[in-house]
C-alpha positions, 0 to 999 in steps of 0.5 A: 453472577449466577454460573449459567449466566456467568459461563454464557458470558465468558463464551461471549467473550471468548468469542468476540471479534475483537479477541478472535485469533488474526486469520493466516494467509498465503505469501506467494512471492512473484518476483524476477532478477533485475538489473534495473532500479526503475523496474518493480520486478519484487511481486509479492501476492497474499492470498485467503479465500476468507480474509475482509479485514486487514491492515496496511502499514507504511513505517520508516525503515530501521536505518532512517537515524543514520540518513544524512543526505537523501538518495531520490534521483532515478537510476536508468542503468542497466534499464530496458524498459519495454512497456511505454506509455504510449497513450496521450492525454491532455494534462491538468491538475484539479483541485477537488477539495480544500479545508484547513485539515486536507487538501485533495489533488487529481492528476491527469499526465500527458501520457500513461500506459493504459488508456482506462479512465476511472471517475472518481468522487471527492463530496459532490465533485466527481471528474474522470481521467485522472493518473494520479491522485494526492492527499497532502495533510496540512498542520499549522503554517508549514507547508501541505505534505503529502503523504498518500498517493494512488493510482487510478487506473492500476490501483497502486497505492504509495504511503509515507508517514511524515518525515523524522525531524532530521529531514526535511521530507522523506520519499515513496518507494514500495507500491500497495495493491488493495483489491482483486489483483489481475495481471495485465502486463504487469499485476493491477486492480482495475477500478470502476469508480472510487469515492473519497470522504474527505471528512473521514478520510475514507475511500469507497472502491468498486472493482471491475471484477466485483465487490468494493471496499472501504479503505480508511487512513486510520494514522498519519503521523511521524511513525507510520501511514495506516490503512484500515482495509474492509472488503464487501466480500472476500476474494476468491480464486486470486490475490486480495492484496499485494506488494510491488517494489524494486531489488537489485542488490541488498544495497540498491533497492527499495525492499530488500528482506520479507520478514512474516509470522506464521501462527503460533509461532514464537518467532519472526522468519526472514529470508533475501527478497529473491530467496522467499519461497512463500510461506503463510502467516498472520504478519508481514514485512517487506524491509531494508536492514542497511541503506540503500543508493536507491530511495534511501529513506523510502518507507518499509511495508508491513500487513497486520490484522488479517480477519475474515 
């Protein structure tokens, strides 16, 4: 190859997108002290005035070998929970789509804390009011798991990849928020419509506060729940995304330990959830390093692949 040619396409490649250094963003770590397991009180916020692209993981935590009996049951002790849900509805469980691969769940409860309702789009079918909204994968003859659920009305999302062999099914613990995160009593994103392809497994969000997103499970499988996260635009003057979770103690919690990655860094840091300071990296993970009587097999949290 001639020189020129041959250093114009070394430059092109060099600056590739593909090969471009993952973006760094800001840790902040809003989180209060708890005696109650059935408060989120772990807030974990990223921010970035340019990251559109980033990665959500949802992967067993290191102690999942060890789990013989699962822990799922609600612990209300030491609870005093202000925020009730106070406004009614009428129930209803809707099916909006069904094939041999997915099935896709609406929910609406009898009540829920805010009175918002979200219309949301699976093909040509389009229903408002529901609370909750499910995708179950289907695999042969076992029965449908769910592994994905979110919230309409306050843009919580919950991951779980499918069980280890030595257990039946596994349970959600941790909270994504994707989006423009505002605090209205406690941190949400607030939807104005969501569309689902059921054929690519991709979400279409538009927020009330402008700007949508693309958000697309990219795995499901033994290992891990992924989303491949893509923003119209990046988010200014707040959060783009964000953790909400629970910690009591280090063996009563559904995360326990922030691990993360600043740039060009030769190693991983880690510090008690409640100790975090914030910090900036490219990585990071909310884990458990020992098992816990709360939502024990309850998945860790990791965010990758920060781009602009």
């Amino acid at each position: 190859m001639h020189r020129p040619l041959l250093a114009a396409a070394f430059l092109a490649l060099v600056a590739s997108p593909a090969l471009a250094a993952p973006a760094s963003v800001r840790i902040a770590n809003e989180s209060v002290a708890t005696l109650c397991a059935e408060e989120d009180n772990v807030d974990l916020r990223l921010h970035s005035p340019s990251v559109r692209r980033f990665r959500v993981e949802a992967t067993h935590p290191a102690v999942i070998g060890t789990i013989v009996q699962d822990i799922t049951a609600p612990d209300f002790t030491d609870c005093t929970i202000t925020d009730k849900a106070d406004f009614r509805f009428t129930p209803r469980t809707v099916v909006m789509h069904e094939d041999d691969r997915l099935k896709v769940v609406g929910i609406t409860f009898d009540k829920f804390w805010r009175p918002e309702q979200v219309p949301v789009t699976v093909g040509s079918r389009t229903e408002s009011g529901f609370h909750l909204f499910q995708l179950f994968l289907k695999e042969g003859t076992a029965a449908p798991y769910e592994f994905l659920v979110m919230y309409p009305v306050d843009g919580y999302w919950r991951l779980k990849p499918r069980p280890p062999a030595h257990l039946p099914d596994i349970v959600y613990g941790t909270s994504a928020l994707i989006g423009p995160i505002e605090v209205m009593q406690r941190p949400v994103v607030n939807l104005s419509a969501i569309r689902f392809d059921p054929a690519t497994m991709t979400f279409q969000l538009s927020f009330r506060a402008g700007g949508s997103a693309t958000v697309k499970v990219a795995e499901i499988d033994r290992v891990r729940v992924a989303l491949d996260v893509t923003l119209e635009r990046p988010v200014t003057g707040g959060p783009f995304t964000g953790l909400r979770s629970m910690y009591v103690t280090e063996t009563n919690a559904d995360g326990a330990r922030v691990e993360w990655r600043a740039a060009g860094a030769n190693r991983w840091q880690e510090a008690p959830v409640m100790d975090f300071r914030g910090g900036e990296g490219i990585e990071m993970k909310l884990t458990r390093a020992v098992p816990s009587r709360h939502n024990t097999s309850a998945p860790d949290y990791r965010f990758i692949g920060f781009a602009d």
